[in-house]
N, C-alpha and C positions, 0 to 999 in steps of 0.2 A: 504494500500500500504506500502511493505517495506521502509525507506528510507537507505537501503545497495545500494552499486552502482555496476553494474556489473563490471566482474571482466576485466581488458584492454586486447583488442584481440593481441596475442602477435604474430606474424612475422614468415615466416619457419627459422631464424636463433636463433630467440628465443629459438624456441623448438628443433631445430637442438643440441643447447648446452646442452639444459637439456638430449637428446638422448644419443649424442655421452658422455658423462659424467657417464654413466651405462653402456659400451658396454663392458668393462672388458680390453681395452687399453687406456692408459690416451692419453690426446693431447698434445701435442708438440705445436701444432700451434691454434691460439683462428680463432674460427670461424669470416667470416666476414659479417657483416649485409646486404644485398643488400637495405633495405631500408633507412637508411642514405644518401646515395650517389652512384650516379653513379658508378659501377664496370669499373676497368679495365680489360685489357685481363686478366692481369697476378691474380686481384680479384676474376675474374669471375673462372677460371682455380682451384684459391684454394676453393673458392665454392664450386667447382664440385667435386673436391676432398676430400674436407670433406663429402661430403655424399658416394662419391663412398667408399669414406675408413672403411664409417661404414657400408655398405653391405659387405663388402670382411673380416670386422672383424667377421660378422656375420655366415658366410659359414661354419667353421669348424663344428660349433652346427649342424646346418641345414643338412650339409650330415651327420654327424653322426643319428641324426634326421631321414631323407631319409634311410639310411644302414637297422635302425631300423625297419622300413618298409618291405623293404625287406626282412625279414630274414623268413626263416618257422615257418611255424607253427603256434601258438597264438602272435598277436602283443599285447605287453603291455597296459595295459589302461593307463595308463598316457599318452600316448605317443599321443594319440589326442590335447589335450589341450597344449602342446609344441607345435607339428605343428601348432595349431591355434594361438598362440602367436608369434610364428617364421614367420607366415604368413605376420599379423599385421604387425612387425617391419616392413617387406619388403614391405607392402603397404602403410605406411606412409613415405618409404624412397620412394619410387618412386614419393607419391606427391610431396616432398619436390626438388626434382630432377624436377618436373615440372613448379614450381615455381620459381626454380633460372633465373636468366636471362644469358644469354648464347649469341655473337652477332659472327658472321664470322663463324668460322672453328670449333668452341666451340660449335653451335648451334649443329653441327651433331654427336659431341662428345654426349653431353648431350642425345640427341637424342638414342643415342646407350647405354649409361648407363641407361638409361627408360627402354627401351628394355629389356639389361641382367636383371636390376633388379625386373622388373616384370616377368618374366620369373621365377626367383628366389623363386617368390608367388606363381606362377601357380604351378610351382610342386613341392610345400608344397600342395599347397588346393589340386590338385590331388591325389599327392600318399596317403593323408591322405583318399580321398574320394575310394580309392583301400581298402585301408587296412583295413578301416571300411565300408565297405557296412557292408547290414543286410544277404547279400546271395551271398558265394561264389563257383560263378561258376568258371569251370577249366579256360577259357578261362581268365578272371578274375583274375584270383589266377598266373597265366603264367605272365603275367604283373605283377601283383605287385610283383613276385620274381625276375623280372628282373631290378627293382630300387636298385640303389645302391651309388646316388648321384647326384649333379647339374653339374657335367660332364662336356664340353667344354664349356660354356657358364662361369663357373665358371670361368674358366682359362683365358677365354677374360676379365671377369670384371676386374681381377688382373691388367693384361695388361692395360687395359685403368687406370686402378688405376698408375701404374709405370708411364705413359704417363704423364697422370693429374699430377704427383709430379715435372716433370720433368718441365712442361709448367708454373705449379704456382710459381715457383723458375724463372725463366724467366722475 
């Protein structure tokens, strides 16, 4: 038997900071721990905000990402392994957006931020699963030329991102 001790299970705001800390925008504001102590509204709100803010940092990539997709003709190889990374981030931002605590008016915030931001993953893993099947049919090929990015839903996450900023200041 080892006597190493496992390594301590760290928190979604743990890993929240070590995320938001790579996203290529610095923080202005430190993350706050939900497991310390009870959130208030206005806690809960920058919670929610720190995570929304690092899917909406993440978007630019992701449609240019998506465009890539779209475009005719041979899609780059690299361009799988991006999507499946860009995936990733949005699937770990969404659990972490499940984890926060959220109480009143905030629960259906968050709730809607889950939403856009798994949405965000679904069509990454789709259009990635367009552009590289192993056989493309016309039908097939019609679609994936019609991606060209996360679209309105993007524009709503922004929105609730502006919302969030405005409630955590509150």
């Amino acid at each position: 038997m080892s006597s190493a001790q496992a390594a301590p299970r760290r928190g979604p705001s743990a890993v929240l900071r070590r995320l938001t800390g790579g996203l290529g925008r610095s923080r202005s504001r430190p993350l706050p721990d939900p497991a310390d102590r009870p959130l208030g509204r206005a806690a809960q709100a920058a919670a929610l905000l720190a995570v929304v803010d690092a899917a909406v940092a993440e978007q630019a990539a992701a449609d240019r990402s998506l465009a890539a997709c779209g475009e005719p003709g041979t899609v780059p190889p690299g361009l799988a392994e991006l999507l499946s990374r860009q995936a990733v981030r949005y699937g770990r931002l969404t659990g972490w957006l499940r984890a926060l605590p959220a109480d009143g008016d905030l629960a259906g915030i968050r709730d809607l931020a889950i939403r856009l931001v798994a949405y965000h993953q679904w069509m990454l893993h789709q259009s990635a699963n367009l552009a590289f099947a192993g056989h493309h049919r016309p039908r097939s090929e019609d679609a994936r030329q019609r991606i060209n990015g996360l679209g309105a839903p993007a524009d709503r996450l922004r929105e609730l991102r502006n919302w969030l900023d405005v409630a955590a200041r509150a």
